[in-house]
N, C-alpha and C positions, 0 to 999 in steps of 0.2 A: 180759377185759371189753372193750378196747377192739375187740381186733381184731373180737370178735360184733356190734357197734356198728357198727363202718367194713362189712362185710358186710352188715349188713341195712339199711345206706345205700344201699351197691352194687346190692341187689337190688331197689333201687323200677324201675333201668331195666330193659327185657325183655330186652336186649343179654344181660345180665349173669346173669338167671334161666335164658337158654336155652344160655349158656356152662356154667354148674357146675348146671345140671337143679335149682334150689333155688328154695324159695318161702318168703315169709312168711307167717304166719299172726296175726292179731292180735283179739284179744277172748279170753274166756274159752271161750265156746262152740266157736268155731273150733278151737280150742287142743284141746279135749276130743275133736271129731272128728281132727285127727290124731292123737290117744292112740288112741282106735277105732278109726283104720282101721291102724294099728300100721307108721306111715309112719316112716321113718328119720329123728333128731331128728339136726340138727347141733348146737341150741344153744336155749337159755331165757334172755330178757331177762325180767325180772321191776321195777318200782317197787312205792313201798310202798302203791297205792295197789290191789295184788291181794289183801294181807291185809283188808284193809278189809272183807271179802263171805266167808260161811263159805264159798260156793261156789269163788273165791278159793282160800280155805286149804285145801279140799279138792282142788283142782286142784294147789296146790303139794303135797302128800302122794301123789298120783298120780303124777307126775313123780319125787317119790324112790322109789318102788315098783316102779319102770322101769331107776332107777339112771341117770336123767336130770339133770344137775349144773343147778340155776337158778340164773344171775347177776344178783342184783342190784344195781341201779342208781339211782341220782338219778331224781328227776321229771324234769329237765330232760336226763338224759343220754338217758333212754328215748322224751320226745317226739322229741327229735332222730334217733332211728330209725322209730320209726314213722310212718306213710304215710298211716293213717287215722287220724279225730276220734277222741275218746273211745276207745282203744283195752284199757280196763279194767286197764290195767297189767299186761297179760303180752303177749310177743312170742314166738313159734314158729318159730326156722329150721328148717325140713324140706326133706328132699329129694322130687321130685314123683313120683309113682308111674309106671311105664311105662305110656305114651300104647300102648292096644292096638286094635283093630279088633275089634268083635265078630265071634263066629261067624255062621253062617246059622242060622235059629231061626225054627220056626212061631210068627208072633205077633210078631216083629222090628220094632221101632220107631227110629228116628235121627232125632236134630234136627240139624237145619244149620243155624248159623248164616252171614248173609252179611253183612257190614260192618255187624254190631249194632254199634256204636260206645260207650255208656254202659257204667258197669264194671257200674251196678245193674239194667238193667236185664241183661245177658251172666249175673251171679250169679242174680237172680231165674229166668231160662230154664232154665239147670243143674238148681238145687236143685228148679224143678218137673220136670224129664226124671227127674230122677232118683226123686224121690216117685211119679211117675207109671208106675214102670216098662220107662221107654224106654232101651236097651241102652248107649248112647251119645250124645256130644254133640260134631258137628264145627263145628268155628272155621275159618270159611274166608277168606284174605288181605281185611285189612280190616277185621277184628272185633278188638277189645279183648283184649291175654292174659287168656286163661283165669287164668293164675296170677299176676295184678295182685293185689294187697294188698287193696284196693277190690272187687275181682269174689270174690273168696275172700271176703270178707266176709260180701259180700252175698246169697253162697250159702251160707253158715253151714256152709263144706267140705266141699259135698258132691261135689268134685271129688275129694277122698281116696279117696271109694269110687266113683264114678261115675264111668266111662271119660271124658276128653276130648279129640278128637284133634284138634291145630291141624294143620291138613295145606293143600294146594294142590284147587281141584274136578278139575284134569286126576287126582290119586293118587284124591281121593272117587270119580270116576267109575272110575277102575282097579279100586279095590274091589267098588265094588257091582256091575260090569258083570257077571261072571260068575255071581253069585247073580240077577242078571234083578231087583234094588232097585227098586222106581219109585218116584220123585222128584214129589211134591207140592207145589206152593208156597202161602203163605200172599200172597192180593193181592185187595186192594178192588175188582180187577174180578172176582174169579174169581165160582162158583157159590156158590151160601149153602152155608153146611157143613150145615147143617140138613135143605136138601131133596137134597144129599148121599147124607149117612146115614139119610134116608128110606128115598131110593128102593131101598138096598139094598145088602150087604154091602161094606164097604170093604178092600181086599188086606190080606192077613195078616200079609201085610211091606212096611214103607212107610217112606221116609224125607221128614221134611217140613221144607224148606225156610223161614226167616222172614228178613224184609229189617232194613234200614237202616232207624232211626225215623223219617227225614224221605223218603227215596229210596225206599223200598221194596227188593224185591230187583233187582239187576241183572242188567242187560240178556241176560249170561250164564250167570248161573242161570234166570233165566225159562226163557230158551231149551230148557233140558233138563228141564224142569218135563212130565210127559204132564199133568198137571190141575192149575188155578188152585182156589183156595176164598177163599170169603170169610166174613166172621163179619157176622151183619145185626148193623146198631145204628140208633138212631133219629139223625134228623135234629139233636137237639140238640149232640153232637158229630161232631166232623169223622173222629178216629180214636180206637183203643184204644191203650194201651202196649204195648208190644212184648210185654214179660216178659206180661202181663195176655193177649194176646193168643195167645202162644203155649200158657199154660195151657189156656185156651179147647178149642185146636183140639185140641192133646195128648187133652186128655180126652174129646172128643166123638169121636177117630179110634184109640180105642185098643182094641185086638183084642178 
């Protein structure tokens, strides 16, 4: 018990996650997506506050059906592992799935992230890439881990099945170069996305670029952007959310 404890302490820093490839999972629903995507469990903290919800007990039945051993623990031993509020009383040590590069594919979609900073808004971006069909999701220096407690959350895990690769843009560009990728960014000066996808089909393979909640993207990625877009909105707000913003474009740009 302890030592599952002292490790999913260890694992709130990224230091720590990116040394032993481990992530926490915490909620019930979380917990259920790494049953699903049949990620390697190191370990189950459980309080007694999982029984509580047949969903709950059914989640614990799941787990011995796996031959997955759950440890439980005090209220008080279990907050003190956990990372996020309300954690439903089960905690999931997992190991994280190999970070892959998709293939080339007619229809090829990537989202890039560039110093999204918020964990909720990094999870919301994911779990819509991944609803949406989009092959993958790059983290590029500056963005929040993917495999934060908080970002796992907030995408209800769908990084278990949804590739996502924190990488550097010099490797992003190493990859997409020889598939000829074009790089779109999301920016309030670009074009409306609307007269956009008007005017006429949009490339079959695209990767799109979204910035920083208050910066936008940088200076860097712009640079390598062939076309700006923008989402109209009316003058009563200044901007969208990020995560809101990406869904947007995802879905108005998808093949």
């Amino acid at each position: 018990m302890g030592k599952l404890v002292t490790l999913a302490r260890d694992l709130r820093r990224r230091k720590a996650r990116e040394r032993d490839g481990l992530f926490v999972a915490e909620g019930v629903r979380v917990a259920e997506e790494v049953l699903r995507a049949g990620l390697h469990v190191e370990g189950v903290l459980a309080s007694p506050t999982l029984d509580s919800a047949p969903r709950g007990r059914e989640l614990r039945s799941a787990f011995a059906a796996r031959g997955i051993a759950v440890t439980d623990v005090s209220d008080r031993e279990f907050t003190s592992a956990a990372d996020t509020e309300s954690p439903q009383g089960v905690l999931v040590v997992a190991r994280q799935p190999e970070a892959r590069w998709p293939a080339a594919a007619d229809g090829l979609r990537v989202l890039v992230l560039d110093g999204v900073q918020d964990p909720g808004n990094v999870g919301a971006a994911i779990r819509t890439a991944a609803a949406l069909g989009v092959a993958a999701t790059v983290a590029l220096p500056g963005t929040v881990d993917p495999w934060n407690a908080k970002v796992v959350r907030a995408a209800v895990g769908a990084q278990c099945h949804h590739p996502v690769v924190s990488t550097t843009l010099d490797e992003f560009d190493a990859w997409r170069g020889p598939m000829g990728l074009p790089l779109w960014g999301a920016d309030h000066r670009g074009a409306s996305i609307a007269a956009v996808t008007a005017a006429g089909p949009v490339p079959r393979a695209l990767a799109l670029a979204v910035g920083n909640e208050g910066a936008g993207l940088g200076d860097t990625v712009r640079a390598r952007c062939v076309r700006l877009v923008a989402i109209p909105i009316t003058g009563a707000v200044e901007s969208l959310n990020v995560g809101v913003a990406t869904g947007i474009l995802l879905w108005a740009l998808r093949p």
